[in-house]
C-alpha positions, 0 to 999 in steps of 0.5 A: 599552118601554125609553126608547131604543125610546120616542125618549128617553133617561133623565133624568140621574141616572135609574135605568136597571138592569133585572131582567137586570142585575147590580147587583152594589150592589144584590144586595149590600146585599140579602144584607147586610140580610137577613144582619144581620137573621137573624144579630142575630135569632139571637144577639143579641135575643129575638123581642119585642126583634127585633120592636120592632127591625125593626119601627121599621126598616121603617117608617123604610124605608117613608118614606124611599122615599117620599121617595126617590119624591116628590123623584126630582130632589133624589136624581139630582142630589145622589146619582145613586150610589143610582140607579145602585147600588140603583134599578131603572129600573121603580122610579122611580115606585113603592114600591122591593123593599126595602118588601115585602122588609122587611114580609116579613121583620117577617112572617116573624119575627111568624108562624113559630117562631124556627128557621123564620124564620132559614131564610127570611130566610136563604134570601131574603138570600142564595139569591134573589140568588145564584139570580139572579147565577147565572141572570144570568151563567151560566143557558143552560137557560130552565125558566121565565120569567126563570129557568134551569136554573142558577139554581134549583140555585144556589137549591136548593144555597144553601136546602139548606145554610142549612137543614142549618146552622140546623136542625142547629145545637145540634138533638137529632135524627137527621142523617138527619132534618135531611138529610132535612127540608133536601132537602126545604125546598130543593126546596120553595123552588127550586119556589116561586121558579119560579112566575110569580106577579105578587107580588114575590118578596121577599114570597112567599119567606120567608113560604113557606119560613118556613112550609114549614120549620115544617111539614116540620121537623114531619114529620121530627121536627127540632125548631124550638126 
């Protein structure tokens, strides 16, 4: 029940922004957290490095949220932006998406080779909220609960691409195979991502594509390393 139906609205500064809203700020800072991560990853720091990195950054995400959850006054009054910009009304009382969207990605790197890893946090940065922007703007076609037909191309297309360009990046093996092996991790994700599950999708994303890919890139022969 919203807070007009209940006969009151929101406290100034609340968050109000539901799942069916854009949030364009939020989406934004989405796909440029998960980005950075995978791109610095990538070419700046080893796996221990990336660990130590990430893994300081996480807990600093951690409490900074639960500040952000004890003092909700202090940040409606002094910054209503981050409300309006970041925080969903269901948010306001409990962990935000950036807690397992950040344990996640940490999980991600520590469980599956490099390669794979970059796939998915790739394909969490950028497929989810694409998927989402799409579904949101454009989605006629409903497939699955809160989800289009529309959507899940955008995040089959966006998964595809990312893995064609991670997998093939510098890879001695066929095109055919890394063509192959992609088709498949993106069909494998735009799957998962229609599953109603009652987890948060920034968890169960990059660990499934994470794993998928490493499993799948082994059958086609594309090398992780």
């Amino acid at each position: 029940m919203t807070p007009d139906e209940q006969g009151t609205a929101p406290a100034d500064g609340a968050p109000s922004a539901t799942r069916h809203d854009l949030q364009l700020g939020r989406r934004l800072f989405h796909v440029v957290n998960g980005v950075s991560t995978a791109t610095a990853y990538a070419l700046l720091f080893t796996h221990e490095q990336v660990i130590h990195i990430f893994g300081t950054i996480a807990c600093l995400v951690y409490v900074v949220d639960r500040v952000r959850i004890a003092y909700p006054e202090a940040v409606a009054r002094r910054a209503p932006w981050v409300n309006r910009l970041f925080v969903r009304a269901e948010e306001q009382v409990r962990e935000s998406a950036m807690i397992p969207y950040a344990i996640a990605v940490l999980l991600t790197i520590i469980s599956v080779p490099k390669r794979a890893a970059l796939v998915a946090i790739y394909t969490l940065a950028v497929a989810d909220p694409l998927a989402a922007v799409v579904g949101i703007q454009y989605g006629r076609r409903r497939i699955a609960h809160n989800r289009s037909l529309e959507g899940s191309l955008a995040f089959f297309a966006a998964t595809l691409v990312i893995a064609v360009l991670v997998l093939g990046r510098g890879a001695d093996a066929p095109a055919l195979a890394i063509a192959g092996a992609s088709a498949t991790i993106g069909l494998a994700a735009a799957v998962c991502e229609l599953l109603p599950l009652r987890i948060d999708d920034n968890l169960t994303i990059p660990l499934f594509v994470g794993f998928t890919t490493w499993v799948i890139a082994a059958l086609f022969g594309v090398p992780l390393t």
